[in-house]
C-alpha positions as CSV (number, residue, x, y, z in Angstrom):
1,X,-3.2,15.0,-14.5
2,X,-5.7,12.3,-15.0
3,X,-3.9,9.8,-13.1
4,X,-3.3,12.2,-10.1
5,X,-7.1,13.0,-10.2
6,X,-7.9,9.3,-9.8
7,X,-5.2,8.7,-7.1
8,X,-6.7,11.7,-4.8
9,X,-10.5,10.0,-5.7
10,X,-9.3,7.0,-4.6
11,X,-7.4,8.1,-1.5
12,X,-10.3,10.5,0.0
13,X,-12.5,7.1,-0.5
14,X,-9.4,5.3,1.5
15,X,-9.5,7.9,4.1
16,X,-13.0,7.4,5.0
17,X,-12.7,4.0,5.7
18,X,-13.7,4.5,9.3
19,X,-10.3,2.9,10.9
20,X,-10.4,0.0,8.8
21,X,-7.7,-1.3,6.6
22,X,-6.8,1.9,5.0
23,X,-6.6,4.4,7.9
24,X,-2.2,4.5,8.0
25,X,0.7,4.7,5.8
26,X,1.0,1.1,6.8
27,X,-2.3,-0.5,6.3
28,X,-2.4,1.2,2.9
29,X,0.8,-0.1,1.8
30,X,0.1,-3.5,2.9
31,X,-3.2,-3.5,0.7
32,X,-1.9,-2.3,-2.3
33,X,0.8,-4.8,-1.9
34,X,-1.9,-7.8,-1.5
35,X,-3.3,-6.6,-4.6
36,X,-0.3,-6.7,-6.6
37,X,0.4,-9.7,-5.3
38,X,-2.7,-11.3,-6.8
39,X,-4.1,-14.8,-5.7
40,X,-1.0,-15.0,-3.9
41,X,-1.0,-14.8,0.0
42,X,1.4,-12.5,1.6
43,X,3.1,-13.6,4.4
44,X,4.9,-10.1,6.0
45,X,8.3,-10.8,7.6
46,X,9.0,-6.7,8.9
47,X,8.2,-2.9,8.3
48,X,9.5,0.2,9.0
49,X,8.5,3.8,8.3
50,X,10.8,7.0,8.0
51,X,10.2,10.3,7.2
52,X,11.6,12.9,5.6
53,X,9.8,16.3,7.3
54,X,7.9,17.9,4.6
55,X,8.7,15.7,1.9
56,X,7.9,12.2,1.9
57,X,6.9,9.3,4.2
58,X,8.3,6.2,3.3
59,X,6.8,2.3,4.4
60,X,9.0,-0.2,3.2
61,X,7.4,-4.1,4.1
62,X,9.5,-7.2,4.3
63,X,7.4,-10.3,3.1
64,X,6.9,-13.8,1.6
65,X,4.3,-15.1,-0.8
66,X,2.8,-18.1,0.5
67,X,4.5,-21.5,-0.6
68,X,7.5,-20.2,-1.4
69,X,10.8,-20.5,0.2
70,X,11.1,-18.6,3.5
71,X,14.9,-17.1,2.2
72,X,12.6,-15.8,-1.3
73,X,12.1,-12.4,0.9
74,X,10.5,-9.5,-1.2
75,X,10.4,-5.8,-0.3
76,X,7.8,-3.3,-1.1
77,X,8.5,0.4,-0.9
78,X,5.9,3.1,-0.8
79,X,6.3,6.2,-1.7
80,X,3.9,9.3,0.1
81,X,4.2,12.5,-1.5
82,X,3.1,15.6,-0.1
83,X,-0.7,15.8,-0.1
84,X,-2.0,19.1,-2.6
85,X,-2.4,22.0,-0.6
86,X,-5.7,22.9,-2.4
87,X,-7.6,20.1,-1.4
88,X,-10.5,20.9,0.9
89,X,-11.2,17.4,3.1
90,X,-9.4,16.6,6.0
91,X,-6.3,14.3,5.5
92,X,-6.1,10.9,7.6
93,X,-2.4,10.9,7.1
94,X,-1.5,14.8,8.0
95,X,0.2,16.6,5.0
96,X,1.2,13.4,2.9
97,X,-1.1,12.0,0.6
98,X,-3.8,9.0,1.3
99,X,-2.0,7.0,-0.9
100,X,1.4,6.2,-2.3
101,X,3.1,8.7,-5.1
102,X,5.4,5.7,-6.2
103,X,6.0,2.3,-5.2
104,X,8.3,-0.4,-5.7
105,X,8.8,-3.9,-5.6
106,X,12.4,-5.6,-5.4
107,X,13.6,-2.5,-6.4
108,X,11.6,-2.4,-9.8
109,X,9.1,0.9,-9.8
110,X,5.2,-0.1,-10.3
111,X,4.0,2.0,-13.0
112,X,1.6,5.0,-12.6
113,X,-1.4,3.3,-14.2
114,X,-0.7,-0.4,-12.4
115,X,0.0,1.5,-9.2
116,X,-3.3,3.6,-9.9
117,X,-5.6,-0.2,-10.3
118,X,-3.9,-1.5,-7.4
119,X,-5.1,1.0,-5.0
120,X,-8.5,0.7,-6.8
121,X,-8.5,-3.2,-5.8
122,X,-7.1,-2.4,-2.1
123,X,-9.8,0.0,-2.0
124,X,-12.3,-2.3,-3.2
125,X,-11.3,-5.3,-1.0
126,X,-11.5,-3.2,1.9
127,X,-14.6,-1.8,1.7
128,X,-15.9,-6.0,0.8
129,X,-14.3,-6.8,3.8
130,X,-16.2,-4.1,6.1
131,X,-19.1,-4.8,4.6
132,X,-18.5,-8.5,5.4
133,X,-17.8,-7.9,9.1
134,X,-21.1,-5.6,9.1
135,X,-22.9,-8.3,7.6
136,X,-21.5,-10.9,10.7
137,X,-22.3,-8.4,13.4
138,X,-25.7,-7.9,11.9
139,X,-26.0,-12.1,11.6
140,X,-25.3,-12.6,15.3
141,X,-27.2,-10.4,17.3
């Protein structure tokens, strides 16, 4: 319960980003991934999203880390759940939840609580980042 209490923090914090990084299904999955990845540059190769109506969305992303070979493809796959119906803000992604239920990478599932600190760190990274470009706006006028 604990867990899905932090997930739906993180994701009403996600969904206020303000059309920044982690507005979409997409963008969101792309994130986490990053920060799984680590120090490690992702380099993304294809996506695709599906749907299965009033169950899940799925993004599943095609992609590289940086310096290795172009045939070492990866594959991320996340997960969106239905969103709870008793929450009370409005959802950016419609009726699945801000964030991804389950992920995987190569076919190996992320566990709860890593999944849980890697949206933290997307999260995180995104909100540096618009404060960075606020910051750069602010610096050239």
């Amino acid at each position: 319960m604990r867990r899905l209490v932090i997930v739906t923090i993180v994701g009403v914090l996600a969904g206020c980003s303000g059309g920044h990084g982690l507005d979409s299904p997409l963008k969101t999955c792309k994130a986490v991934t990053v920060a799984l990845a680590g120090n490690k540059a992702v380099v993304w190769q294809a996506e695709q999203q599906s749907e299965q109506k009033g169950v899940q969305w799925q993004v599943t992303l095609d992609f590289i880390l940086e310096g290795q070979p172009a045939t070492d493809v990866s594959q991320a796959v996340c997960i969106y759940g239905l969103s709870s119906p008793d929450m009370d803000y409005r959802n950016t992604m419609g009726e699945y939840a801000n964030t991804p239920t389950s992920m995987m990478i190569n076919g190996m599932p992320i566990p709860p609580s890593d999944l849980v600190q890697a949206v933290n760190r997307a999260t995180a990274d995104t909100a540096k980042g618009i404060g960075q470009d606020a910051l750069q706006k602010l610096n050239s006028k």
